[in-house]
PDBQT receptor file of N, H, CA, C and O in Angstrom, charges set to zero:
ATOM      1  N   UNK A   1       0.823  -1.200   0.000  1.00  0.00    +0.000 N 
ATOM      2  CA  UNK A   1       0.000   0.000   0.000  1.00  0.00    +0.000 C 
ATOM      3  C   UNK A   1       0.864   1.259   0.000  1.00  0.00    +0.000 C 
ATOM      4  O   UNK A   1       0.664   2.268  -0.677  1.00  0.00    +0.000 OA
ATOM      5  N   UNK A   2       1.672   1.081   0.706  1.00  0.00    +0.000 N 
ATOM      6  H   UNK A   2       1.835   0.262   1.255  1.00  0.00    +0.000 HD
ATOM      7  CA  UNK A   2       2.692   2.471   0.850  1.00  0.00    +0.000 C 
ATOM      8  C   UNK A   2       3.394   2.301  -0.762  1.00  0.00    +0.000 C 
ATOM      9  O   UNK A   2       4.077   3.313  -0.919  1.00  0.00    +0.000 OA
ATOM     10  N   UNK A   3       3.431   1.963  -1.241  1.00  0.00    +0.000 N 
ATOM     11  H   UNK A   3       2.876   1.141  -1.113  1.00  0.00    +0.000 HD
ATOM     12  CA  UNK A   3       4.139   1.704  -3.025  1.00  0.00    +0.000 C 
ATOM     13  C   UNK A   3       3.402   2.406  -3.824  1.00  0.00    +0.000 C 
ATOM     14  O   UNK A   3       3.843   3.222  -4.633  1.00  0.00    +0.000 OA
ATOM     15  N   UNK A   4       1.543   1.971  -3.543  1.00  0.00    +0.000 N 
ATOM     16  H   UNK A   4       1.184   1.309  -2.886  1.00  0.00    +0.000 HD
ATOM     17  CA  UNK A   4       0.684   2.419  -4.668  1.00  0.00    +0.000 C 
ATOM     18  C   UNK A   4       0.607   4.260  -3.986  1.00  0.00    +0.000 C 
ATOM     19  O   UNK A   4       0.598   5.358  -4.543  1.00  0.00    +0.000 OA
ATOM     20  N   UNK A   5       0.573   3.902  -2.849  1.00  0.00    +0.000 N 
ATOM     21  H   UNK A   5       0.580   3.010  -2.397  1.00  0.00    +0.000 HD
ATOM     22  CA  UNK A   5       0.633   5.641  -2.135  1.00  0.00    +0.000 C 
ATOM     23  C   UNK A   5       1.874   6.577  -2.843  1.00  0.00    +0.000 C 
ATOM     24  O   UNK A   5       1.723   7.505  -3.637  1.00  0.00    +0.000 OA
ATOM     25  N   UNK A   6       2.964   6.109  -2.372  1.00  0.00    +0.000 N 
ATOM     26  H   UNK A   6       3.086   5.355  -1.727  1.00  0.00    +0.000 HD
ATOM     27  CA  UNK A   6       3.569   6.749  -3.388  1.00  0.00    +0.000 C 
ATOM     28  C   UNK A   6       3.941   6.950  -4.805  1.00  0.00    +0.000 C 
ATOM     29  O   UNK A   6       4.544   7.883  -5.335  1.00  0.00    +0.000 OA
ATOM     30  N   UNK A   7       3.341   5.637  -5.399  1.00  0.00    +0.000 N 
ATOM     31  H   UNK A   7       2.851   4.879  -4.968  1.00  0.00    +0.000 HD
ATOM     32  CA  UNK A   7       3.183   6.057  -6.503  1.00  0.00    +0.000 C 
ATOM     33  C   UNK A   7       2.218   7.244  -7.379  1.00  0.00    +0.000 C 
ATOM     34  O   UNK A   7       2.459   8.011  -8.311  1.00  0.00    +0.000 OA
ATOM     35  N   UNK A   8       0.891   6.906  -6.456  1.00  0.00    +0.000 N 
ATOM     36  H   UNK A   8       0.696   6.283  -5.699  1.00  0.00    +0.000 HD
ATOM     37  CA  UNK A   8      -0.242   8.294  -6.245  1.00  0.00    +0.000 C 
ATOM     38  C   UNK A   8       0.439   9.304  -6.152  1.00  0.00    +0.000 C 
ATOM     39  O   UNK A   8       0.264  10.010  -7.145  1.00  0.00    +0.000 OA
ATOM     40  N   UNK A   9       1.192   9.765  -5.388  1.00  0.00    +0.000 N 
ATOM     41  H   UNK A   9       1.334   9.192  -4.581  1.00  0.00    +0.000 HD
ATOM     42  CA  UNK A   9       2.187  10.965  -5.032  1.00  0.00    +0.000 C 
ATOM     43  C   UNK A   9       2.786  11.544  -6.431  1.00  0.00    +0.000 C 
ATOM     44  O   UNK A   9       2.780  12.741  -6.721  1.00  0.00    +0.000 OA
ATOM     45  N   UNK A  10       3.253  10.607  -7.169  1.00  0.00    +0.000 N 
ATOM     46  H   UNK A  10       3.258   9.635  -6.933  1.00  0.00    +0.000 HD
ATOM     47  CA  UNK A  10       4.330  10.971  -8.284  1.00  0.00    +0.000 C 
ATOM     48  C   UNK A  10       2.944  11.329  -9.198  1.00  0.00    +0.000 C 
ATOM     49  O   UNK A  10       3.285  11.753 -10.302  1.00  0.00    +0.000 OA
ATOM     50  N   UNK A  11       1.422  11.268  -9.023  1.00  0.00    +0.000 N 
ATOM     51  H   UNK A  11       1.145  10.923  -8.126  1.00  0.00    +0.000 HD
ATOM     52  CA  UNK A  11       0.511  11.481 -10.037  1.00  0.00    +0.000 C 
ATOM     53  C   UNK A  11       0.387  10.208 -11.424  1.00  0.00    +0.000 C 
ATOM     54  O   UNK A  11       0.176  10.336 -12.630  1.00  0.00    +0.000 OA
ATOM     55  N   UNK A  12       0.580   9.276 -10.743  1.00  0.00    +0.000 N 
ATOM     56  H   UNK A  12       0.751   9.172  -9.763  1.00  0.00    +0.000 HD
ATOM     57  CA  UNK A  12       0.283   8.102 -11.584  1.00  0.00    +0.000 C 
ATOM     58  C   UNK A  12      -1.116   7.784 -11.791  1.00  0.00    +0.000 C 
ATOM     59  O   UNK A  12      -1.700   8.115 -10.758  1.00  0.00    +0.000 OA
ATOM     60  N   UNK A  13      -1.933   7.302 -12.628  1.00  0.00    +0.000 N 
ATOM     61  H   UNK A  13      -1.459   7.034 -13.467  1.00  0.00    +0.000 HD
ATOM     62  CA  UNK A  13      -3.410   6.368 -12.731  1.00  0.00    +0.000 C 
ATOM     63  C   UNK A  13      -3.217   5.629 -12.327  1.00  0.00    +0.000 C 
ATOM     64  O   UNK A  13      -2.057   5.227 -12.419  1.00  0.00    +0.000 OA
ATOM     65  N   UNK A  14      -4.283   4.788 -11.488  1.00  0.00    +0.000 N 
ATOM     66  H   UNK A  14      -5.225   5.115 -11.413  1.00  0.00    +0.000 HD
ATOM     67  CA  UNK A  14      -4.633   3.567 -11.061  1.00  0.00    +0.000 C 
ATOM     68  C   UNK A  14      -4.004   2.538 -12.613  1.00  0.00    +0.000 C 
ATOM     69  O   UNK A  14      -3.195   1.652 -12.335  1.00  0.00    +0.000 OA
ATOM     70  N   UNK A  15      -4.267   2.649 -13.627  1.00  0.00    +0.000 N 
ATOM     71  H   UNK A  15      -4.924   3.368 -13.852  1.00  0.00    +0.000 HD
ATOM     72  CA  UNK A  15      -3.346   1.622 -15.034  1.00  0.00    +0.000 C 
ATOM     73  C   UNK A  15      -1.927   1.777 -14.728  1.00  0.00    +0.000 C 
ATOM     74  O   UNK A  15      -1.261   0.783 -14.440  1.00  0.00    +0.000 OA
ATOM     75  N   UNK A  16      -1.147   3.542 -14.786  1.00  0.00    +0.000 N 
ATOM     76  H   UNK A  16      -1.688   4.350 -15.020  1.00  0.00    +0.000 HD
ATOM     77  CA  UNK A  16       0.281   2.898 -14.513  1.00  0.00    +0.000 C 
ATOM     78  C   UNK A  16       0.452   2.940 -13.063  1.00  0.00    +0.000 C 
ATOM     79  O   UNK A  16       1.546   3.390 -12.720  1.00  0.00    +0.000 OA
ATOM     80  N   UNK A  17      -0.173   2.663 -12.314  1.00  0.00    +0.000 N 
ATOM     81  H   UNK A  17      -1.061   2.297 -12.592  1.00  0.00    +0.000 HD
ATOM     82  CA  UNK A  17       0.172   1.746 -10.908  1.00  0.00    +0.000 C 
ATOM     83  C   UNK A  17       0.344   0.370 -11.341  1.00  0.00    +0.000 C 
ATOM     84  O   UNK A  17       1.436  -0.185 -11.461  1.00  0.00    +0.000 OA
ATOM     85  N   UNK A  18      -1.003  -0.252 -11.613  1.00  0.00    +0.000 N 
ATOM     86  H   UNK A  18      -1.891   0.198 -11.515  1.00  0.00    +0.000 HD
ATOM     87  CA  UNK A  18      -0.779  -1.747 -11.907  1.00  0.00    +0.000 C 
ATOM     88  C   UNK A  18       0.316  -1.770 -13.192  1.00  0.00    +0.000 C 
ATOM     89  O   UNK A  18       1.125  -2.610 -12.799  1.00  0.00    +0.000 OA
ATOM     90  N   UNK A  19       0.609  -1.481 -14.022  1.00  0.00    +0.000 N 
ATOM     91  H   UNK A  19      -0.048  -0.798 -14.341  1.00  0.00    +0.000 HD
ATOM     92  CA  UNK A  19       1.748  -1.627 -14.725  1.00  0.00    +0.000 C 
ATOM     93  C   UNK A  19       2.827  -1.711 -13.439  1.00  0.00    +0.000 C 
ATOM     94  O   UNK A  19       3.209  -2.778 -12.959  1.00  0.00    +0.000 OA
ATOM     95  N   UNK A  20       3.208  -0.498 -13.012  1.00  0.00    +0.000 N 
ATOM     96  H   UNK A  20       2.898   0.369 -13.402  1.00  0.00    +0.000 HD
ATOM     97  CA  UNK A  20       4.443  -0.384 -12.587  1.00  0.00    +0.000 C 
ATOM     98  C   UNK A  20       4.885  -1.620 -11.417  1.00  0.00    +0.000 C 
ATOM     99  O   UNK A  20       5.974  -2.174 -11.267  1.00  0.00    +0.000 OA
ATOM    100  N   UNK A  21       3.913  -1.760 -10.855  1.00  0.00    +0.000 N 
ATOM    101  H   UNK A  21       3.029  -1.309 -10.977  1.00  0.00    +0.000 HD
ATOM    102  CA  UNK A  21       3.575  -3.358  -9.408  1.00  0.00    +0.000 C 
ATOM    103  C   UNK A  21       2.964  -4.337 -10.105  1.00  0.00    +0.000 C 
ATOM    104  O   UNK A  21       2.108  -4.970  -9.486  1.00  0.00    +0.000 OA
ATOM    105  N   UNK A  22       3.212  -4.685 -11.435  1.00  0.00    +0.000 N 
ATOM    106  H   UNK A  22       3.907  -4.171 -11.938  1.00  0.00    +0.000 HD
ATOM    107  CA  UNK A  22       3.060  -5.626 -11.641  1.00  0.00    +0.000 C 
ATOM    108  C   UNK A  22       1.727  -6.227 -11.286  1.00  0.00    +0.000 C 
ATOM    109  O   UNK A  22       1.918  -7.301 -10.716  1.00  0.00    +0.000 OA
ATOM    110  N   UNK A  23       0.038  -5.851 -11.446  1.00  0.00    +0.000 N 
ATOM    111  H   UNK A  23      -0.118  -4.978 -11.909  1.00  0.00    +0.000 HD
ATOM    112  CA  UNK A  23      -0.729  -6.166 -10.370  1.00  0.00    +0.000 C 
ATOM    113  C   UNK A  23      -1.945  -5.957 -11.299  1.00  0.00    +0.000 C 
ATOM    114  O   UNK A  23      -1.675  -5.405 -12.366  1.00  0.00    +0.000 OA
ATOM    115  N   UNK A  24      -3.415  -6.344 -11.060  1.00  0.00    +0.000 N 
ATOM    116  H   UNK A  24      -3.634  -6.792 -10.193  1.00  0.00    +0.000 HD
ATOM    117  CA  UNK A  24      -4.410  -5.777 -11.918  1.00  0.00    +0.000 C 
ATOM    118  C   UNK A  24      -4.771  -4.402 -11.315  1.00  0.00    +0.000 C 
ATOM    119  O   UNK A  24      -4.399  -3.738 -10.347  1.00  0.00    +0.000 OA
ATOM    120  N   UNK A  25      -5.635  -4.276 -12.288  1.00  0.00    +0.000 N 
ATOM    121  H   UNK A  25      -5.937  -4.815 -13.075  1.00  0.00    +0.000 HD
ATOM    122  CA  UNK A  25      -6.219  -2.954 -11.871  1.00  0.00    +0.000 C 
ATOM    123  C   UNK A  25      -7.177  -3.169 -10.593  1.00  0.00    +0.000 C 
ATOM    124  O   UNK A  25      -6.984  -2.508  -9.573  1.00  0.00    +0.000 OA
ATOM    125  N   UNK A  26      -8.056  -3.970 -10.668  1.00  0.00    +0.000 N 
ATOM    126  H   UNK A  26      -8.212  -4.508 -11.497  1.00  0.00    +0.000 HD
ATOM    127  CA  UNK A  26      -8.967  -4.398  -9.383  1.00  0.00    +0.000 C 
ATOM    128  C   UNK A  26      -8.112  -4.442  -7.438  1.00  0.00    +0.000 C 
ATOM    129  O   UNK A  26      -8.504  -4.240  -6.289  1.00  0.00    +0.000 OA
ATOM    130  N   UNK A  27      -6.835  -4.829  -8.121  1.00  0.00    +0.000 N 
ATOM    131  H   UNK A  27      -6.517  -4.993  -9.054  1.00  0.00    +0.000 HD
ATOM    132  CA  UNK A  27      -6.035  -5.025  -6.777  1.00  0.00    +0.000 C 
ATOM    133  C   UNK A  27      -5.298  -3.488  -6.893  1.00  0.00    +0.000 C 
ATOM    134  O   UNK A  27      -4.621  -3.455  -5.866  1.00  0.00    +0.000 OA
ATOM    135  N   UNK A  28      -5.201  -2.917  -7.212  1.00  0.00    +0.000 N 
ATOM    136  H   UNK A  28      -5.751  -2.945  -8.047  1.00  0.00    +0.000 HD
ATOM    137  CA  UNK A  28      -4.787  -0.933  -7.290  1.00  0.00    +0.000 C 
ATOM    138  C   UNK A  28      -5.709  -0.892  -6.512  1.00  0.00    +0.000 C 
ATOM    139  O   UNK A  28      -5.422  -0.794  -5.319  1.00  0.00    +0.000 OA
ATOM    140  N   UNK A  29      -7.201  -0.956  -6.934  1.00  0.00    +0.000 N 
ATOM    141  H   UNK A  29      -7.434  -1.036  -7.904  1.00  0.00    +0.000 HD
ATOM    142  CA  UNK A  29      -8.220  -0.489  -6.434  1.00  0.00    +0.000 C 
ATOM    143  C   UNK A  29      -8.612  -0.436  -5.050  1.00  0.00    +0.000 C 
ATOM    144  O   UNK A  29      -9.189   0.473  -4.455  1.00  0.00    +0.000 OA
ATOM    145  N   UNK A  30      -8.138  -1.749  -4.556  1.00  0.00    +0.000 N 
ATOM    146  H   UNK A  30      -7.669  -2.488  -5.039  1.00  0.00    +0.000 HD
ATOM    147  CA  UNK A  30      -8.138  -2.369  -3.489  1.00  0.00    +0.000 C 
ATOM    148  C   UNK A  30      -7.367  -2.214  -2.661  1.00  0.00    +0.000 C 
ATOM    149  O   UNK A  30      -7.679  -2.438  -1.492  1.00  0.00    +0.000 OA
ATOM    150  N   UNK A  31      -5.808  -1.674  -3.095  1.00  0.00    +0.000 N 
ATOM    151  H   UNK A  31      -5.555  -1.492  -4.045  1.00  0.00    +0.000 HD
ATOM    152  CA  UNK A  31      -4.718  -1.182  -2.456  1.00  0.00    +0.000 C 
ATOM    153  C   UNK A  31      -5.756   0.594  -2.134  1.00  0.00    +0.000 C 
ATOM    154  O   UNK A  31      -6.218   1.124  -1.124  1.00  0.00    +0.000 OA
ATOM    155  N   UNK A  32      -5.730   0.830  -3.069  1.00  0.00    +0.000 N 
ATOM    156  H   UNK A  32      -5.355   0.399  -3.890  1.00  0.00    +0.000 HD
ATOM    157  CA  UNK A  32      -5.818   2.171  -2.997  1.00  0.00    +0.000 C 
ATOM    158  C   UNK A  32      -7.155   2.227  -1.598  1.00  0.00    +0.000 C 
ATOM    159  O   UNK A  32      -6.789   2.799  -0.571  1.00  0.00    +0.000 OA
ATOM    160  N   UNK A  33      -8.457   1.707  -1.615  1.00  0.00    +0.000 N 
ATOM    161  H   UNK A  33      -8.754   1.242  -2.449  1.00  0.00    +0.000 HD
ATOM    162  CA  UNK A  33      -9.725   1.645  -0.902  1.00  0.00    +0.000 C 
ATOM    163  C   UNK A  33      -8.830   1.271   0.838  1.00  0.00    +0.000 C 
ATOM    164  O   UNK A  33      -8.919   2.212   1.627  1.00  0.00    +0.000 OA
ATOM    165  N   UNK A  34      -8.063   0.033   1.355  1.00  0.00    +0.000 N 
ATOM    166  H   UNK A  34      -7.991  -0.732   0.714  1.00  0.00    +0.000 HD
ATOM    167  CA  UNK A  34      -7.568   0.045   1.996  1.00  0.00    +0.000 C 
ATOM    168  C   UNK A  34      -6.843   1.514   2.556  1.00  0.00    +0.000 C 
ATOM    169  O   UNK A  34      -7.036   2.231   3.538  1.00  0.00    +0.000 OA
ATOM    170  N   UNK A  35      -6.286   1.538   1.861  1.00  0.00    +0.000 N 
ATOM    171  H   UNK A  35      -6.129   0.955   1.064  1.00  0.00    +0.000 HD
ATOM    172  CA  UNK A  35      -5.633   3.492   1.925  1.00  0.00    +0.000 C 
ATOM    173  C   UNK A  35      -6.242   4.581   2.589  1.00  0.00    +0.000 C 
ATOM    174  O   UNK A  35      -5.859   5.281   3.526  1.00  0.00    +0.000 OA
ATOM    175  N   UNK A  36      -7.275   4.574   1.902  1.00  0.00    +0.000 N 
ATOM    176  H   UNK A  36      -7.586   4.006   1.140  1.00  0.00    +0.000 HD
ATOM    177  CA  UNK A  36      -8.658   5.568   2.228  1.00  0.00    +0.000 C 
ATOM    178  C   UNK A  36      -9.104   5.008   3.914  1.00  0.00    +0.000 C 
ATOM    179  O   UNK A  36      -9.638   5.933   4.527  1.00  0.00    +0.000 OA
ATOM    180  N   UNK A  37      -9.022   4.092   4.504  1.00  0.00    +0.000 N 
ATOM    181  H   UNK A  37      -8.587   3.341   4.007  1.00  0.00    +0.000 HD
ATOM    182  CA  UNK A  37      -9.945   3.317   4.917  1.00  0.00    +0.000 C 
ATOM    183  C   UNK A  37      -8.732   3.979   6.099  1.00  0.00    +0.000 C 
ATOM    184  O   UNK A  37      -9.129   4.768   6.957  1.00  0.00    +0.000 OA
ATOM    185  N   UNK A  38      -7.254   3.571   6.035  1.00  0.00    +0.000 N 
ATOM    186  H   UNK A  38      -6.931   2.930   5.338  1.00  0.00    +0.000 HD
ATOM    187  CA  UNK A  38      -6.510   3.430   7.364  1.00  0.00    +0.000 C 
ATOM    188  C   UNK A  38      -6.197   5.002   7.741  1.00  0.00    +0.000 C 
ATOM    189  O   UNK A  38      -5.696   5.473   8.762  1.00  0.00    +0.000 OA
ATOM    190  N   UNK A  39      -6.707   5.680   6.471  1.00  0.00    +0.000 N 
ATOM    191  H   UNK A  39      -7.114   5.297   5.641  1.00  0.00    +0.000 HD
ATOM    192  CA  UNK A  39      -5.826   7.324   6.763  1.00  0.00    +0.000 C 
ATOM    193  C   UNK A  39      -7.441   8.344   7.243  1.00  0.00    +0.000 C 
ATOM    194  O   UNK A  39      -7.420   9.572   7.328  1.00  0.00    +0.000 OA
ATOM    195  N   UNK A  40      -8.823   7.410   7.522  1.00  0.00    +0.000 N 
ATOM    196  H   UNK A  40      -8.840   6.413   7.453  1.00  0.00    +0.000 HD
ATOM    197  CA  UNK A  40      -9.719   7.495   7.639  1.00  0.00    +0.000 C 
ATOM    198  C   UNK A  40     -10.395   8.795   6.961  1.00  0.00    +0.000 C 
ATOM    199  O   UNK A  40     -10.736   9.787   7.606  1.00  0.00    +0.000 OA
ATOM    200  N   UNK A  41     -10.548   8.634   5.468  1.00  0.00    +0.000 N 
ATOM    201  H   UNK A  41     -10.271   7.828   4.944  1.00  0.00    +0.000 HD
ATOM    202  CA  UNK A  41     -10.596   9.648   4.436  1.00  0.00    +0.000 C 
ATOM    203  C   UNK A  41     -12.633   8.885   4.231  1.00  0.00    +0.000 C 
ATOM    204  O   UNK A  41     -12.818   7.794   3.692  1.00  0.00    +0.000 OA
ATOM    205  N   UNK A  42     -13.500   9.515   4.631  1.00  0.00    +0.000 N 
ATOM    206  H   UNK A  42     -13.350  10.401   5.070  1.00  0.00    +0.000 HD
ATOM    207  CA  UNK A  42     -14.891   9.704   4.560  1.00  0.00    +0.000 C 
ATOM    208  C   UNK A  42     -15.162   9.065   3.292  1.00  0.00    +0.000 C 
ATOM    209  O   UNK A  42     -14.491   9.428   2.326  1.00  0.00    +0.000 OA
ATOM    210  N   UNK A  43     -15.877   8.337   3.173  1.00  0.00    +0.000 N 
ATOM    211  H   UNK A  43     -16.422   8.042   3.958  1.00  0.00    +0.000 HD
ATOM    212  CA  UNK A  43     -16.586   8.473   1.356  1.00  0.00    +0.000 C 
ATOM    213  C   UNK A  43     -17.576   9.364   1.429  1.00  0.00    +0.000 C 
ATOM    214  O   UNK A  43     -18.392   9.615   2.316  1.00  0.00    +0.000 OA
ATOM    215  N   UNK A  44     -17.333   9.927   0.071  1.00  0.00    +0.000 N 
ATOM    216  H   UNK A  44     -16.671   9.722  -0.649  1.00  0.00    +0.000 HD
ATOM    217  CA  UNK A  44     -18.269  10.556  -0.344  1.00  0.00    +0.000 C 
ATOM    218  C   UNK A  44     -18.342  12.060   0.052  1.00  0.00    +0.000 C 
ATOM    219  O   UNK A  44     -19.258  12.872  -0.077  1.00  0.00    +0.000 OA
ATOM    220  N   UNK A  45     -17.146  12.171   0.552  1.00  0.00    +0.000 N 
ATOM    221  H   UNK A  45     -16.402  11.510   0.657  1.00  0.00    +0.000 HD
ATOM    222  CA  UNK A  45     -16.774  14.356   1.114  1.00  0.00    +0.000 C 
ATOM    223  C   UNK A  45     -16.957  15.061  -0.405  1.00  0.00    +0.000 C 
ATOM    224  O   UNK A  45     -16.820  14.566  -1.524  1.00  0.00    +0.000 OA
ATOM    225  N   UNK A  46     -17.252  16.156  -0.062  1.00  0.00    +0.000 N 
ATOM    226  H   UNK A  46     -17.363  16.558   0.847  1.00  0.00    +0.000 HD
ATOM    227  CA  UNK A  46     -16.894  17.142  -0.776  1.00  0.00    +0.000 C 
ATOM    228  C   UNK A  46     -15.272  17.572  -1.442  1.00  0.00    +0.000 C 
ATOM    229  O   UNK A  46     -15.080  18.487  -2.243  1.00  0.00    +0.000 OA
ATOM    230  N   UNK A  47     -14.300  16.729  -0.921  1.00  0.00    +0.000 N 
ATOM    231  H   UNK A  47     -14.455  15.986  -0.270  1.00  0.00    +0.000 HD
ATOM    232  CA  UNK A  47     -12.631  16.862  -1.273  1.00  0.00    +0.000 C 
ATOM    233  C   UNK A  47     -12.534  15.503  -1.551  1.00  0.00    +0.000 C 
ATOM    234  O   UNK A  47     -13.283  14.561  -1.288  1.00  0.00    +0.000 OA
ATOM    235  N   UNK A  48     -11.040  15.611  -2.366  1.00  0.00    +0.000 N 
ATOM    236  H   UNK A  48     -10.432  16.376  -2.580  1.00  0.00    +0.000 HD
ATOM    237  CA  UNK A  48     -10.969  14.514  -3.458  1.00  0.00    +0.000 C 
ATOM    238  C   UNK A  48      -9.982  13.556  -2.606  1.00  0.00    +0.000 C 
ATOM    239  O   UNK A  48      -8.764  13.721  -2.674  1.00  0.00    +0.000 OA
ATOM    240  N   UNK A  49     -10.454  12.735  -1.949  1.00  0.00    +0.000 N 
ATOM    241  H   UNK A  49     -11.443  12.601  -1.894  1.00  0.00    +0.000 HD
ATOM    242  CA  UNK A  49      -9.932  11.740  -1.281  1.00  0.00    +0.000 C 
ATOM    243  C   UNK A  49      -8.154  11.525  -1.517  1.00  0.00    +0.000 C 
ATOM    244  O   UNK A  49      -7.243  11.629  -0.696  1.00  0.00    +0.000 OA
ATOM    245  N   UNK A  50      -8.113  11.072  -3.484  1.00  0.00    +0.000 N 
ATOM    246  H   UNK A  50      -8.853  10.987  -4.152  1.00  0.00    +0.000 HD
ATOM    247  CA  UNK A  50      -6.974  10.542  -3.994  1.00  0.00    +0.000 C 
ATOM    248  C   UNK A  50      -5.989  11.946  -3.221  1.00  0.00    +0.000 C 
ATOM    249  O   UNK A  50      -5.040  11.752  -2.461  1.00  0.00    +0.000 OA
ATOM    250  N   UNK A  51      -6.533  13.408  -3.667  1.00  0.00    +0.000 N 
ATOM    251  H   UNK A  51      -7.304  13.566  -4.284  1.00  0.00    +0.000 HD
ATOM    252  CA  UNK A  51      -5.245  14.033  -3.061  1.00  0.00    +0.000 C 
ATOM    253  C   UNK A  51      -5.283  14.333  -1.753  1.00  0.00    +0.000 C 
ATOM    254  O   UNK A  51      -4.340  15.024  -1.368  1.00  0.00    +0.000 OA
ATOM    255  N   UNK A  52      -6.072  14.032  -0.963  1.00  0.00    +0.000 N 
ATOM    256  H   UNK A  52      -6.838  13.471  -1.276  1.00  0.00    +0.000 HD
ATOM    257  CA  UNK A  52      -6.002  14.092   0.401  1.00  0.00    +0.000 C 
ATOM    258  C   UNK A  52      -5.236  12.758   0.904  1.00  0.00    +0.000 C 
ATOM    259  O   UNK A  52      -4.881  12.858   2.078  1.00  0.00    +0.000 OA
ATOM    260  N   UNK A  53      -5.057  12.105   0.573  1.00  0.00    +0.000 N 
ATOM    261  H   UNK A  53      -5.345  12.024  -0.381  1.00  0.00    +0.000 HD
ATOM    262  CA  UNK A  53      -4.241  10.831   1.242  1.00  0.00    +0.000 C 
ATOM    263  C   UNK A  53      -3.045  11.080   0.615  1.00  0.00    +0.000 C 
ATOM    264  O   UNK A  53      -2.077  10.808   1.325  1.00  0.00    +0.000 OA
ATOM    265  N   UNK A  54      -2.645  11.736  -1.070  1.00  0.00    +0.000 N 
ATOM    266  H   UNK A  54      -3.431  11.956  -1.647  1.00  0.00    +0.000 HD
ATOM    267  CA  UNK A  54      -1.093  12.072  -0.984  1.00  0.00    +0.000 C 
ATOM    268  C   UNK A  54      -0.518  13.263  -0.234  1.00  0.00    +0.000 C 
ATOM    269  O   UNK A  54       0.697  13.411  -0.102  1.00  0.00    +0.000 OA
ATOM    270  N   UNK A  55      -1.565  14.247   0.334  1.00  0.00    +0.000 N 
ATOM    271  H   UNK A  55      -2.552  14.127   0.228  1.00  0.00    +0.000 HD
ATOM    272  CA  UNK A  55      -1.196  15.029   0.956  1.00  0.00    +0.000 C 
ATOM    273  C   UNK A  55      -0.807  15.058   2.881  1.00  0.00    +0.000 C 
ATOM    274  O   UNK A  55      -0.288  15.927   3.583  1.00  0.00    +0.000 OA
ATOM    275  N   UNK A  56      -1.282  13.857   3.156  1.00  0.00    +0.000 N 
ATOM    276  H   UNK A  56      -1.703  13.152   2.586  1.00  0.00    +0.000 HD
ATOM    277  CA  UNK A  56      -1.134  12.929   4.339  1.00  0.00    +0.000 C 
ATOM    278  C   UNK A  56       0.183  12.461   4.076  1.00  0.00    +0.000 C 
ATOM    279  O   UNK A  56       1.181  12.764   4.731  1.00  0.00    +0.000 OA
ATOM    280  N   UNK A  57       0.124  11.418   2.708  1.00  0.00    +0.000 N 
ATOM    281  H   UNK A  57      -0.687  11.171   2.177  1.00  0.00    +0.000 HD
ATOM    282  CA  UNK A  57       1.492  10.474   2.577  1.00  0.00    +0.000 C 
ATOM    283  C   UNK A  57       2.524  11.864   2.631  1.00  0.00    +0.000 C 
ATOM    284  O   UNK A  57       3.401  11.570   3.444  1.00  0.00    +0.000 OA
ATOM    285  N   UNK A  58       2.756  13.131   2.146  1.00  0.00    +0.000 N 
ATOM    286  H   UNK A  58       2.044  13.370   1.486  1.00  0.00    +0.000 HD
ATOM    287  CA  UNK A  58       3.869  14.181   2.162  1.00  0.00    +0.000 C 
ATOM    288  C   UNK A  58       4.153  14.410   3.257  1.00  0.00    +0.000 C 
ATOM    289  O   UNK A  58       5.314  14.425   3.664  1.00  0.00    +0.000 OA
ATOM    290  N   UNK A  59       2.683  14.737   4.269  1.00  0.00    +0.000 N 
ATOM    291  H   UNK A  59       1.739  14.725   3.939  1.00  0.00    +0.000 HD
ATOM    292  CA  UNK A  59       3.469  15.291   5.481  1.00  0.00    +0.000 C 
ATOM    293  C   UNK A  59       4.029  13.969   6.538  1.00  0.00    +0.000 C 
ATOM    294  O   UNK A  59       4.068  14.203   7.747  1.00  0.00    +0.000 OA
ATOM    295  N   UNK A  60       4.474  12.526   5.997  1.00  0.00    +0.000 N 
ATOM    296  H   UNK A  60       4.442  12.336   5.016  1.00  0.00    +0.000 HD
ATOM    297  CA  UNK A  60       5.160  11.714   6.708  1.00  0.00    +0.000 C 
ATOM    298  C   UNK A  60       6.353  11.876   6.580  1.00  0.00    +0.000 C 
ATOM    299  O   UNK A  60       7.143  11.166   7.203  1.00  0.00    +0.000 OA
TER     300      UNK A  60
């Protein structure tokens, strides 16, 4: 998860994630939903989740 996170960071798609990890797209997805889930990012806010969790992953 911390791989697809930083790969999010560098502004990758969920496609070149799974390219780059070797992985489907369904398991990105799944990396990525886990993500959301531990950095406790709401579904369904008004702010865009994807850059709120790379903006979490920066300030580590």
């Amino acid at each position: 998860e911390r791989e697809v996170l930083a790969l999010m960071a560098e502004g990758k798609s969920n496609n070149a994630i799974a390219e780059a990890i070797v992985v489907s797209g369904g398991a990105v997805e799944k990396h990525i939903s886990n993500i959301f889930l531990k950095l406790d990012l709401p579904p369904a806010t008004g702010d865009h989740r994807r850059v709120l969790a790379v903006l979490r992953y920066l300030e580590t």
